[in-house]
MDAnalysis code that builds the backbone (N, CA, C; Angstrom):
import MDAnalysis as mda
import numpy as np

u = mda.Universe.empty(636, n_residues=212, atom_resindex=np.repeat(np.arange(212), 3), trajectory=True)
u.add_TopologyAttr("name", ["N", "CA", "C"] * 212)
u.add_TopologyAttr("resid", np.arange(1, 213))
u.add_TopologyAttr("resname", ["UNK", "UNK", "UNK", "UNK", "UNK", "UNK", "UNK", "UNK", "UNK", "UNK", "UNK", "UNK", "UNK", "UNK", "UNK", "UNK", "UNK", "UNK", "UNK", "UNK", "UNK", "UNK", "UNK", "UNK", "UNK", "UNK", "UNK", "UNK", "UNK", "UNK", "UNK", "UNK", "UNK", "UNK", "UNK", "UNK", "UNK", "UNK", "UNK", "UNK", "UNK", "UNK", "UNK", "UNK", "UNK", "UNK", "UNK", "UNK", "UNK", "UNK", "UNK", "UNK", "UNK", "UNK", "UNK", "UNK", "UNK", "UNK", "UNK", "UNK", "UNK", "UNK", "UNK", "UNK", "UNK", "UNK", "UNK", "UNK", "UNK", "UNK", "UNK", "UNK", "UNK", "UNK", "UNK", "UNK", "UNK", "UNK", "UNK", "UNK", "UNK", "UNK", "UNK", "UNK", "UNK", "UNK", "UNK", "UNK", "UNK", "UNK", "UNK", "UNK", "UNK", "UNK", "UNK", "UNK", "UNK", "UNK", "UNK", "UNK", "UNK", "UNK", "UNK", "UNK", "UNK", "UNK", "UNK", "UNK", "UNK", "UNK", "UNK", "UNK", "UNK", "UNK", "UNK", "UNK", "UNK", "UNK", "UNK", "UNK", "UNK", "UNK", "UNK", "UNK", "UNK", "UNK", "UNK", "UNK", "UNK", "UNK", "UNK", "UNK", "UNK", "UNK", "UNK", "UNK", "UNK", "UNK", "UNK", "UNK", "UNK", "UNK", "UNK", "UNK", "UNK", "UNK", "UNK", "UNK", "UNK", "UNK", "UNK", "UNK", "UNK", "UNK", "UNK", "UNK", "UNK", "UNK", "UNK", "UNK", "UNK", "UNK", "UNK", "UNK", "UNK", "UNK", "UNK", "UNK", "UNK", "UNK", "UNK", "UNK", "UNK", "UNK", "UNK", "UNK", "UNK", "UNK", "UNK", "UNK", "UNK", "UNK", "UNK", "UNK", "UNK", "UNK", "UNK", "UNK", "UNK", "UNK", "UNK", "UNK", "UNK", "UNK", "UNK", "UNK", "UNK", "UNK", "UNK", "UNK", "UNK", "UNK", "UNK", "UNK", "UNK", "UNK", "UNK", "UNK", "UNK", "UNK", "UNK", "UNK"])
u.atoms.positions = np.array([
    [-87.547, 101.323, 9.687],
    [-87.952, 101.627, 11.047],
    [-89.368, 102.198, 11.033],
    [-89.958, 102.144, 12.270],
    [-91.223, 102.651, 12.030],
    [-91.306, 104.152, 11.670],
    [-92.514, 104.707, 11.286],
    [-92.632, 106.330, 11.435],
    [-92.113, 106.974, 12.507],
    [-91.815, 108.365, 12.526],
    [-91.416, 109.288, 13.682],
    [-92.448, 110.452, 13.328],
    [-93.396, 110.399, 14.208],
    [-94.178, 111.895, 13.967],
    [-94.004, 112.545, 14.921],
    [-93.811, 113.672, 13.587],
    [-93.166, 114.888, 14.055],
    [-94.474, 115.791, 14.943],
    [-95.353, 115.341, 15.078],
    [-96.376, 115.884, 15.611],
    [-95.501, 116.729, 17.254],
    [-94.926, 115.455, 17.957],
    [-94.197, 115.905, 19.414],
    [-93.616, 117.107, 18.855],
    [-92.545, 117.066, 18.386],
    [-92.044, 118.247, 18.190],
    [-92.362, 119.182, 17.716],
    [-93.661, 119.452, 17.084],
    [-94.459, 120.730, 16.938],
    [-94.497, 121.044, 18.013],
    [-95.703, 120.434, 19.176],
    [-95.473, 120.756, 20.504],
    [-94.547, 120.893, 21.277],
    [-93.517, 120.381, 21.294],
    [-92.248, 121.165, 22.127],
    [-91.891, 122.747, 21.282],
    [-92.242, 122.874, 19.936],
    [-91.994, 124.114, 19.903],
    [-93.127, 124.944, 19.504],
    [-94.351, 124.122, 20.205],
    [-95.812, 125.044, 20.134],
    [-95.402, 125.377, 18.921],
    [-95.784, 124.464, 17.997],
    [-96.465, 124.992, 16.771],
    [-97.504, 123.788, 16.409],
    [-98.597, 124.405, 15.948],
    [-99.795, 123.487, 15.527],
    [-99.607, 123.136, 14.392],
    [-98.877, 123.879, 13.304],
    [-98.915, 123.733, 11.807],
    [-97.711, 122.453, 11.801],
    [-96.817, 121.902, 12.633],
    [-95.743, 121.125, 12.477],
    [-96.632, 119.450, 12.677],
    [-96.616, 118.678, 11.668],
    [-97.060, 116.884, 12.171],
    [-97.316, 116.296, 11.077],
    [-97.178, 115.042, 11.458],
    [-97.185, 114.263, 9.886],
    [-95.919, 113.138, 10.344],
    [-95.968, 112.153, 9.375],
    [-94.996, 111.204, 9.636],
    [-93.682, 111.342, 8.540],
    [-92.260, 110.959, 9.475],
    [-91.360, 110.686, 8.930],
    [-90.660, 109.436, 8.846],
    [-90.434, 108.602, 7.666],
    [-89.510, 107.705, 7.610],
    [-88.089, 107.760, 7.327],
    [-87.437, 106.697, 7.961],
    [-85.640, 107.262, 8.077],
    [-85.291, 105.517, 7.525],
    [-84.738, 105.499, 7.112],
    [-83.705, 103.961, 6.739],
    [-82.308, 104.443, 6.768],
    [-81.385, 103.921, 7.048],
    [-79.700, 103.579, 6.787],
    [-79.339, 102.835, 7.261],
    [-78.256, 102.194, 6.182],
    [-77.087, 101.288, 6.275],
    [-75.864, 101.581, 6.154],
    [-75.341, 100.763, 6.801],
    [-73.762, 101.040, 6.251],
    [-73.003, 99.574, 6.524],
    [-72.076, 99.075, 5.535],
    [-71.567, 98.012, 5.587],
    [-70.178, 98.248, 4.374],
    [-69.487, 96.855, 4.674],
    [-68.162, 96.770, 4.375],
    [-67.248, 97.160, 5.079],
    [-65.693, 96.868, 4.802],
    [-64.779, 97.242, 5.435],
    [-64.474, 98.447, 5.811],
    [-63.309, 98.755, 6.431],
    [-63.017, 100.460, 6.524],
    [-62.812, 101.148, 5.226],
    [-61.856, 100.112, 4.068],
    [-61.344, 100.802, 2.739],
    [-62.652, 101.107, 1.697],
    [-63.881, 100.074, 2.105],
    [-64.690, 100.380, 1.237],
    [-66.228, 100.035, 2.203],
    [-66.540, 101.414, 2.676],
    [-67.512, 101.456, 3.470],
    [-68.623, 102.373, 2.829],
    [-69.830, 101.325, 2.521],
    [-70.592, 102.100, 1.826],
    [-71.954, 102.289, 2.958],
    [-72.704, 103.133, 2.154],
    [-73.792, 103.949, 3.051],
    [-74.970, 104.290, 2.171],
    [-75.839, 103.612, 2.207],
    [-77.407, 104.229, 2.178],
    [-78.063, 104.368, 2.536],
    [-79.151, 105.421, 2.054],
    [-80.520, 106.156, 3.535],
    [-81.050, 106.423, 2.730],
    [-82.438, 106.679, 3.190],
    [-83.622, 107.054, 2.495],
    [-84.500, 107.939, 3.515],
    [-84.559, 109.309, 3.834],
    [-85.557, 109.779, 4.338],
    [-87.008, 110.308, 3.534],
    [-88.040, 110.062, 3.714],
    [-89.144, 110.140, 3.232],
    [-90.497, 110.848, 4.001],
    [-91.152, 111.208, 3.053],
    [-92.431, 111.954, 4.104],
    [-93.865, 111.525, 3.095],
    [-94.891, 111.752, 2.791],
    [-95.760, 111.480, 2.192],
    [-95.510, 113.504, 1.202],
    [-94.889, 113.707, 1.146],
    [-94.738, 114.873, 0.350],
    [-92.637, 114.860, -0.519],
    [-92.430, 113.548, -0.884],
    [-91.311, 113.221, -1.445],
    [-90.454, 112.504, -0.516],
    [-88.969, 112.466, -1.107],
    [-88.290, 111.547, -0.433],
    [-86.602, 112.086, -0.636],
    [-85.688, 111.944, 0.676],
    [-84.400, 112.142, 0.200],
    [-83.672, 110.596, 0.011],
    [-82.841, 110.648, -1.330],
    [-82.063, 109.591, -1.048],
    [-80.658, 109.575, -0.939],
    [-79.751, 108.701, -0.064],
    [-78.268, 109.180, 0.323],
    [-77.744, 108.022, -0.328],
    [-76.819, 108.133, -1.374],
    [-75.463, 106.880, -1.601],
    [-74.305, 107.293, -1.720],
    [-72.882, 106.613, -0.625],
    [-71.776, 107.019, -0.724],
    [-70.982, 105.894, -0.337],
    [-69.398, 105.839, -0.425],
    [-69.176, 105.239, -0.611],
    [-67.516, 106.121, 0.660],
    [-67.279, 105.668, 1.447],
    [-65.952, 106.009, 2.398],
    [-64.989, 104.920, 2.436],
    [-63.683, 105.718, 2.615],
    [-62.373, 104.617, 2.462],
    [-61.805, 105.612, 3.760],
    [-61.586, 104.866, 5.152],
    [-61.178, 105.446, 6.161],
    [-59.553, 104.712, 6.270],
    [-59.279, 103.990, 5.509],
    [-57.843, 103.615, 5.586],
    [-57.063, 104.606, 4.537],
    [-57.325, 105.077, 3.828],
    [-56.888, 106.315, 3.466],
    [-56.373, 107.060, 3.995],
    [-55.169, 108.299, 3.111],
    [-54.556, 109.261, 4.221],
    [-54.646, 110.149, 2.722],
    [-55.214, 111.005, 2.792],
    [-56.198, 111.669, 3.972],
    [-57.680, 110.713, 3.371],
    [-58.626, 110.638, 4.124],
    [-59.495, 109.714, 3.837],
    [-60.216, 110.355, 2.353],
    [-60.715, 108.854, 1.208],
    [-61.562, 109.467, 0.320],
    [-63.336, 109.074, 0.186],
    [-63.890, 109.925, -0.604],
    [-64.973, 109.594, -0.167],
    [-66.083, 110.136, -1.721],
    [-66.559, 109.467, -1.846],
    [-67.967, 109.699, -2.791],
    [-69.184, 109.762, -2.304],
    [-70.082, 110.730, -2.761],
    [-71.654, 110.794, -2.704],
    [-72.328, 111.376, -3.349],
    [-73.832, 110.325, -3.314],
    [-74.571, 111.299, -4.273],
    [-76.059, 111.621, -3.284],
    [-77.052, 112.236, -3.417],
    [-77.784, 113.093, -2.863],
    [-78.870, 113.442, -3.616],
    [-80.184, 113.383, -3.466],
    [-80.963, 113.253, -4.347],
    [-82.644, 113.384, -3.706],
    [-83.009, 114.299, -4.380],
    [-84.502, 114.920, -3.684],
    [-85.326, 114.848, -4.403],
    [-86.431, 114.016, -4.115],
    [-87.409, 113.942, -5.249],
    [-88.929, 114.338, -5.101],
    [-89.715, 115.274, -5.533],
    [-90.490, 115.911, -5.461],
    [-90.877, 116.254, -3.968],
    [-89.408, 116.811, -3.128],
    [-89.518, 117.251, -1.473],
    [-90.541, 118.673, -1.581],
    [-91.661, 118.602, -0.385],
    [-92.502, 119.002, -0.268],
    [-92.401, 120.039, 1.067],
    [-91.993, 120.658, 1.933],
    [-91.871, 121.016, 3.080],
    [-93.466, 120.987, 3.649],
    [-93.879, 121.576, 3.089],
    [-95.522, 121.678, 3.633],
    [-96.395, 119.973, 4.098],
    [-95.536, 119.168, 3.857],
    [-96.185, 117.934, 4.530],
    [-96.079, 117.975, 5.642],
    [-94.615, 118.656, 6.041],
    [-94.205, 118.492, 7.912],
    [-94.796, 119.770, 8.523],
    [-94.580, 120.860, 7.831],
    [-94.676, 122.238, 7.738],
    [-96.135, 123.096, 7.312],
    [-96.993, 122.674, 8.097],
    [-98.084, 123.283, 7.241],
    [-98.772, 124.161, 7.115],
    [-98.095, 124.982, 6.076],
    [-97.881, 126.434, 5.622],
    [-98.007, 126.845, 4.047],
    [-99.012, 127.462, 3.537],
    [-99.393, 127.761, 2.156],
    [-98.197, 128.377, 1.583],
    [-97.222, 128.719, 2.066],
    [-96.635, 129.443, 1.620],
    [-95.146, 128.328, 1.121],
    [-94.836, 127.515, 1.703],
    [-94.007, 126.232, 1.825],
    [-94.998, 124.997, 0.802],
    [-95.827, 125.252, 0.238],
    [-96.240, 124.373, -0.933],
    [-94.795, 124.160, -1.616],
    [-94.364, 123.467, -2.395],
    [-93.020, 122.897, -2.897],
    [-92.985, 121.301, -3.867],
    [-92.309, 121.720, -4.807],
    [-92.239, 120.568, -5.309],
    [-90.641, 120.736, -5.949],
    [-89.427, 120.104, -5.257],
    [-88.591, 120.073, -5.004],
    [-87.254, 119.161, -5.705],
    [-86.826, 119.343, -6.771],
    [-86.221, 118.236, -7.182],
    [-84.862, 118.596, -7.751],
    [-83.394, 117.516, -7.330],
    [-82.283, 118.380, -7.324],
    [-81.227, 117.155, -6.803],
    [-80.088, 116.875, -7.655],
    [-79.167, 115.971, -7.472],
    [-77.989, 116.982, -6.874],
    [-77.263, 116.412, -5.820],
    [-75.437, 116.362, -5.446],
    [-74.861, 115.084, -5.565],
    [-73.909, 115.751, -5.859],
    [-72.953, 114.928, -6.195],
    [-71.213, 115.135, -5.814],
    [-70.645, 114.722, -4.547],
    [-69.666, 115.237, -4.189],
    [-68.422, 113.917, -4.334],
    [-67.031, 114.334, -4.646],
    [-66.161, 113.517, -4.922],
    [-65.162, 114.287, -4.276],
    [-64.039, 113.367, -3.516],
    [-62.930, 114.290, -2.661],
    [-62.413, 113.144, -2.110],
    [-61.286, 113.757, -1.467],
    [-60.520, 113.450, -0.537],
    [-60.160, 114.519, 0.669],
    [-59.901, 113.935, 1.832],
    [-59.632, 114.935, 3.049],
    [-60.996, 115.635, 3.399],
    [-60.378, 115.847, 5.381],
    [-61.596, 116.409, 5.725],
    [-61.336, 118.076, 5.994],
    [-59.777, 118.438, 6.287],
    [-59.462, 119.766, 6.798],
    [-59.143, 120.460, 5.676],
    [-59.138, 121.540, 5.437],
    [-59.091, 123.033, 4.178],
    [-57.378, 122.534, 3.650],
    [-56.858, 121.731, 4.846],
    [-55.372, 121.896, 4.363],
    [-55.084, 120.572, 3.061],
    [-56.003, 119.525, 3.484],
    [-56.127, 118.603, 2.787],
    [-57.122, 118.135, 1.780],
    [-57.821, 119.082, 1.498],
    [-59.463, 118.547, 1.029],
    [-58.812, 118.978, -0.555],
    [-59.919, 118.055, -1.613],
    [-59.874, 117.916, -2.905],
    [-60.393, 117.413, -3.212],
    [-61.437, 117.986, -4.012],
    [-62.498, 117.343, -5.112],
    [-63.306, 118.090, -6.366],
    [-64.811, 117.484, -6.192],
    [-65.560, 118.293, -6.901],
    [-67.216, 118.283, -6.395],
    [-68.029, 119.105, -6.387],
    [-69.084, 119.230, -6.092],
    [-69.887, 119.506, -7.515],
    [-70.669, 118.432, -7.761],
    [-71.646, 119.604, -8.461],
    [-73.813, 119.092, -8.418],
    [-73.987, 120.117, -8.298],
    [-75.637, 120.291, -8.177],
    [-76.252, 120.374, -9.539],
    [-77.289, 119.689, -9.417],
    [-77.660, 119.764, -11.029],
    [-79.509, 119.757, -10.151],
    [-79.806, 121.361, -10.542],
    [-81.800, 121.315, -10.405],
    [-82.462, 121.132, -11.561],
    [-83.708, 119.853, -11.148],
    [-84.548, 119.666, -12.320],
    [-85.655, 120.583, -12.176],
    [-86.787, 120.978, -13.272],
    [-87.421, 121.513, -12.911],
    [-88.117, 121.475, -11.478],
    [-88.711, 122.248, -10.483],
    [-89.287, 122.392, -9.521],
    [-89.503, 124.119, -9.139],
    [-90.243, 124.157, -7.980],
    [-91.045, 125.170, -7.536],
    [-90.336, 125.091, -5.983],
    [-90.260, 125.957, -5.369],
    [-90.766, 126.481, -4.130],
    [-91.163, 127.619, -3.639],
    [-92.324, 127.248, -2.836],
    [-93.644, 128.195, -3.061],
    [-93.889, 128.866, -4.754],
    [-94.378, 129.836, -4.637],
    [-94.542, 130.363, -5.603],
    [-93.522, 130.883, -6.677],
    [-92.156, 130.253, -6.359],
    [-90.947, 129.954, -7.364],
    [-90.493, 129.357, -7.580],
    [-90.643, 129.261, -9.368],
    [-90.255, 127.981, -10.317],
    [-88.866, 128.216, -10.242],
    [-88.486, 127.112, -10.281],
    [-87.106, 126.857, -10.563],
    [-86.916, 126.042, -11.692],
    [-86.098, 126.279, -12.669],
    [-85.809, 126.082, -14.148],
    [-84.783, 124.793, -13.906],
    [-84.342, 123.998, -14.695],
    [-82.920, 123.290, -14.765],
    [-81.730, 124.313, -14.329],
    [-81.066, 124.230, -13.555],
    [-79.756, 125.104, -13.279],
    [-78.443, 123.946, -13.054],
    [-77.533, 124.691, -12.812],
    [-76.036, 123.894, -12.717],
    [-75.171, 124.810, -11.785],
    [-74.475, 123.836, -10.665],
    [-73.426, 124.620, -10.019],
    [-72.191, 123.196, -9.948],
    [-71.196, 124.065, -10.578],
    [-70.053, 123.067, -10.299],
    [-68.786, 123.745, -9.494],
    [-68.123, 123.244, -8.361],
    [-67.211, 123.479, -7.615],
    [-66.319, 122.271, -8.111],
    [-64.973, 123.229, -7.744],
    [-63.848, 122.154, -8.296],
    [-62.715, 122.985, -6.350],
    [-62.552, 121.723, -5.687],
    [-61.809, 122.174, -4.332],
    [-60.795, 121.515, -4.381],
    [-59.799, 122.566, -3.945],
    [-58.148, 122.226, -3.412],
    [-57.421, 122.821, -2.202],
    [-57.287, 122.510, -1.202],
    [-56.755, 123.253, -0.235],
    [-57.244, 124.679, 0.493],
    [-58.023, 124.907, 0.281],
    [-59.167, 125.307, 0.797],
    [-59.237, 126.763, -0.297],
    [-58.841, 126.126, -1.531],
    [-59.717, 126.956, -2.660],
    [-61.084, 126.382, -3.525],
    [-61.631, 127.022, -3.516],
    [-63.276, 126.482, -4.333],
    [-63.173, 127.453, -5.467],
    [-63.039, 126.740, -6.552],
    [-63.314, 127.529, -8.096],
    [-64.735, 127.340, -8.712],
    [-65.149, 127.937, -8.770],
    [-66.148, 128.314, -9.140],
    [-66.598, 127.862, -10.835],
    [-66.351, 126.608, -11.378],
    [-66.089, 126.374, -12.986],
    [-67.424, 126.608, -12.932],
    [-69.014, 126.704, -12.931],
    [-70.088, 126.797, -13.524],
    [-71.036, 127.400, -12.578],
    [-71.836, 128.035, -12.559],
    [-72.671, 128.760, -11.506],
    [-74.016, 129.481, -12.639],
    [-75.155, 128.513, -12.819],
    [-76.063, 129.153, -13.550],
    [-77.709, 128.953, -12.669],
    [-77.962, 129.640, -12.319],
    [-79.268, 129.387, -11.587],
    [-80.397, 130.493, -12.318],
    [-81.259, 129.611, -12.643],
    [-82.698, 130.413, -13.269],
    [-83.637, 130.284, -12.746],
    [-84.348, 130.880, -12.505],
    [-85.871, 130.929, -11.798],
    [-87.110, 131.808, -12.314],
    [-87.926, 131.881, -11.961],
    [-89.047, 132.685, -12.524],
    [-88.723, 134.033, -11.903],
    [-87.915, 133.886, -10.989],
    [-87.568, 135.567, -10.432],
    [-86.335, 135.963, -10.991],
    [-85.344, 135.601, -11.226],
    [-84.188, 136.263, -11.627],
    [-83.187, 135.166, -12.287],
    [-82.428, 135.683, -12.972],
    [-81.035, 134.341, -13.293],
    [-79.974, 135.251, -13.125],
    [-79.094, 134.161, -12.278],
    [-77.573, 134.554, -11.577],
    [-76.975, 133.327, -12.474],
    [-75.526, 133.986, -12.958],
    [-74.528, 133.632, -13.570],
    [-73.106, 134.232, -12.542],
    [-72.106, 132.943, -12.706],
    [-71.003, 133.391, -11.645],
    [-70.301, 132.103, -12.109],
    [-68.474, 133.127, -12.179],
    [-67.581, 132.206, -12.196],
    [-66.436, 132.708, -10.977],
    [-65.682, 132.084, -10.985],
    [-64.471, 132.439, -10.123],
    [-64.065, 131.518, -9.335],
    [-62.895, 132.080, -8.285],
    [-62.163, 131.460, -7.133],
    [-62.855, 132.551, -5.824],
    [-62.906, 131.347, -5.077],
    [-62.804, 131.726, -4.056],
    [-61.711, 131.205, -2.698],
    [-60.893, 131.905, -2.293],
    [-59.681, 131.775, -1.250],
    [-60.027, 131.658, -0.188],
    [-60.463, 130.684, 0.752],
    [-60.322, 130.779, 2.425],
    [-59.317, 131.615, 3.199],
    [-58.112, 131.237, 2.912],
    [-57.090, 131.913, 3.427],
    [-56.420, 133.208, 2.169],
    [-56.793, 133.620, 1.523],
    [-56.239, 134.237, 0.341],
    [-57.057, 134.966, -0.188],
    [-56.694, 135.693, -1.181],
    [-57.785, 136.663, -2.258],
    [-58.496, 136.008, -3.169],
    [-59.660, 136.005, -2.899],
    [-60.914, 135.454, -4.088],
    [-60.935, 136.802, -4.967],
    [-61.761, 135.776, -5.884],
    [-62.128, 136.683, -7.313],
    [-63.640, 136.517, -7.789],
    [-64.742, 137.114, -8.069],
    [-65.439, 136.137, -8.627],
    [-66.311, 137.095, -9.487],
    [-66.715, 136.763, -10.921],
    [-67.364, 137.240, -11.347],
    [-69.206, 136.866, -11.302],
    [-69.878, 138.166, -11.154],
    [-71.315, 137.717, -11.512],
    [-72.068, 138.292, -12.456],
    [-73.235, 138.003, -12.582],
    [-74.194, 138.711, -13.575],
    [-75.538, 137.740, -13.275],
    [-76.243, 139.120, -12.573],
    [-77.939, 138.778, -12.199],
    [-78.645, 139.847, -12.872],
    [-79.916, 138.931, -13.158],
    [-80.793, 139.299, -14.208],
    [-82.551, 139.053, -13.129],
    [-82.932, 140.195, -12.294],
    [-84.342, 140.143, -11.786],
    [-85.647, 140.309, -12.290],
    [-86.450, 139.549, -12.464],
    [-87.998, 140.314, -12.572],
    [-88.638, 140.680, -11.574],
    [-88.861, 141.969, -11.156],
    [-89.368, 142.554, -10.553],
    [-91.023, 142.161, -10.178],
    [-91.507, 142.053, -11.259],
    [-92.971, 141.963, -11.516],
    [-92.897, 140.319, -10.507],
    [-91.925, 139.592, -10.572],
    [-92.335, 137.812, -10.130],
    [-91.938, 137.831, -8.579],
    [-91.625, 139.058, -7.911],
    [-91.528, 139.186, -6.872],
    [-92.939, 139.824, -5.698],
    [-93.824, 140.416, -6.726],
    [-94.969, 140.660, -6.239],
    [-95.665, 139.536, -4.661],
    [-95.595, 138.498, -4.849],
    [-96.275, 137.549, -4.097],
    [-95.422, 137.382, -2.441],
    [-93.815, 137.730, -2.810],
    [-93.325, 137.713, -1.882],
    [-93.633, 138.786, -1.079],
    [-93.639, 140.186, -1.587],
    [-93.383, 141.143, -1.104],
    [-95.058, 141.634, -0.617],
    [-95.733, 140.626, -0.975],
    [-97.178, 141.087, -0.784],
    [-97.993, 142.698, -1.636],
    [-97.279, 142.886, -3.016],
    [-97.389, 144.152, -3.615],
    [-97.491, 143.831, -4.861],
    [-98.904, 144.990, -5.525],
    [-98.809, 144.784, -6.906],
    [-98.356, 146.260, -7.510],
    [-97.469, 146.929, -6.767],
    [-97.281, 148.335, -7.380],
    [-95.709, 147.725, -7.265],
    [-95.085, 146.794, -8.262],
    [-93.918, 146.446, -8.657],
    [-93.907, 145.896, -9.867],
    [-92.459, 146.722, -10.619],
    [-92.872, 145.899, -11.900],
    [-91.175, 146.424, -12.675],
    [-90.633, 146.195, -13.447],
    [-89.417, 146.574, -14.177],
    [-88.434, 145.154, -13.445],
    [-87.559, 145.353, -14.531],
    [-86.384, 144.618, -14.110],
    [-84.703, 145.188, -14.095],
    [-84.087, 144.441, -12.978],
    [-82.602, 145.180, -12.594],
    [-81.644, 144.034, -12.602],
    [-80.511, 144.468, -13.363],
    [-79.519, 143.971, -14.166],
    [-78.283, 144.609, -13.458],
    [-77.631, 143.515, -12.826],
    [-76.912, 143.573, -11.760],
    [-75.457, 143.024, -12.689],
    [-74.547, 143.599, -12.566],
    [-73.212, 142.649, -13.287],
    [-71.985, 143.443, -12.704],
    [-70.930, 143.006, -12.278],
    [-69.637, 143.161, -11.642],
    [-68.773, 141.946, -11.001],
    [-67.987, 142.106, -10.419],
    [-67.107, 141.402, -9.609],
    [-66.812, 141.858, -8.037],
    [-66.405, 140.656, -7.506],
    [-66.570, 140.681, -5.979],
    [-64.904, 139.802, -5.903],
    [-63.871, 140.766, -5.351],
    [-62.759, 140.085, -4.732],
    [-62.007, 140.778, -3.415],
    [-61.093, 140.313, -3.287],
    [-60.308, 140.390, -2.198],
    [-60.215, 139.351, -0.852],
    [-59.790, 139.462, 0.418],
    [-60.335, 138.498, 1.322],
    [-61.287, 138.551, 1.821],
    [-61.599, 137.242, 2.326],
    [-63.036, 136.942, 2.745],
    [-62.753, 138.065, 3.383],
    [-62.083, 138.471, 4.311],
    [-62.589, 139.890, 5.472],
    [-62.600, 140.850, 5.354],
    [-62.283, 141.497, 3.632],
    [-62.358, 142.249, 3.295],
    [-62.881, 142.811, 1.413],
    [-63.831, 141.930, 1.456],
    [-64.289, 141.806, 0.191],
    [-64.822, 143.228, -0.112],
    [-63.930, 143.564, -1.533],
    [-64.372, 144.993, -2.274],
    [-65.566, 144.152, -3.705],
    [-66.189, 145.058, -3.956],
    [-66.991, 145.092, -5.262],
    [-66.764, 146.062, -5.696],
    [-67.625, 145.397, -7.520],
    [-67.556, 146.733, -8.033],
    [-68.511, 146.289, -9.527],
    [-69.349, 147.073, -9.971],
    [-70.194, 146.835, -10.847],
    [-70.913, 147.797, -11.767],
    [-71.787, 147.149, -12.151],
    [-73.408, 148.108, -12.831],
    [-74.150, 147.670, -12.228],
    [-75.359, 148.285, -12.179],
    [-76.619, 148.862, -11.743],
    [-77.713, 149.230, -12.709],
    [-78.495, 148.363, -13.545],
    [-79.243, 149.416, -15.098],
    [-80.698, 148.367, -14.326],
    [-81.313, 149.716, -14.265],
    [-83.363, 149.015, -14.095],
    [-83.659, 149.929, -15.600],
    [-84.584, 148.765, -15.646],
    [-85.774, 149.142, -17.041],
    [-87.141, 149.140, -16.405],
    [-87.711, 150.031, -16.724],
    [-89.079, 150.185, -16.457],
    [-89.636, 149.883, -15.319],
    [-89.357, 150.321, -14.393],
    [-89.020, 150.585, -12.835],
    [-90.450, 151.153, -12.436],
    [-91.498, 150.340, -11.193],
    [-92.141, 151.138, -10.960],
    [-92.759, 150.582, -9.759],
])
């Protein structure tokens, strides 16, 4: 299809920094049991790509997809020094069912190196494993130039979650956000977080090194 610039809609929400062109493609074809789907949204600052695959004659319906961002830029649409970005990062979701009572699968995210703004983002991994509206938590590793979070557990919609974490900050790589160079030490965060969602207790450590 042709471009859509986003230029209008800066102006409907008065902003000058919003314009630039967007491209959109999708398809979808085959039967109900095997209805597949691809898209491609794109900007001159990267591109998303969509492939999945739906079976609506199913009970409860099943469904595959994958998801895929390749050097996404926000600052092409967005133009803002601070939204510089270079963005790159697979999903990948497998299931059946659409309601908590019926759903089952697996999710998992896999980041390649990339940045946004002024934070690198390392290779990380998150894997969800879902059943009835529990999400287990089998892998949860995210690294960055600011901190690395580690986390396993369950988490219960209707029931008591559990989940363990352990975050690791640099203080000093937060400077740019916070607009400050009188920061510097790092804080080492580790405990667990359970009970129900509506009433989630914690409980942990707390240790900074060289704090200032």
């Amino acid at each position: 299809m042709q471009p859509f610039d986003v230029t209008e809609l800066g102006r409907m929400l008065q902003r000058d920094d919003v314009y630039g062109p967007l491209y959109l493609t999708l398809t979808a074809q085959g039967p109900p049991e095997v209805l597949a789907v691809r898209g491609q949204l794109s900007t001159e600052g990267g591109r998303l790509d969509l492939e999945g695959q739906l079976n609506t004659s199913a009970t409860p319906w099943r469904y595959s997809s994958s998801l895929a961002l390749t050097h996404v830029n926000p600052a092409t649409l967005l133009h803002q020094e601070p939204l510089q970005s270079d963005l790159n990062l697979q999903v990948h979701l497998e299931g059946e069912g659409v309601t908590p009572e019926t759903l089952r699968g697996a999710v998992r995210l896999d980041v390649q190196a990339s940045h946004v703004g002024s934070i690198v983002l390392y290779p990380s991994h998150l894997h969800l494993a879902m059943q009835q509206g529990r999400f287990e938590v089998q892998q949860c590793d995210l690294q960055t130039s600011v901190g690395h979070l580690t986390a396993t557990g369950l988490l219960d919609l209707a029931g008591s979650s559990t989940l363990h974490y352990d975050l690791t900050a640099d203080l000093a790589s937060l400077r740019p956000l916070v607009r400050t160079e009188a920061l510097e030490g790092t804080l080492h965060l580790q405990g667990q977080a359970s009970g129900a969602l509506t009433a989630i207790r914690t409980q942990g450590t707390l240790v900074g090194q060289r704090l200032r």
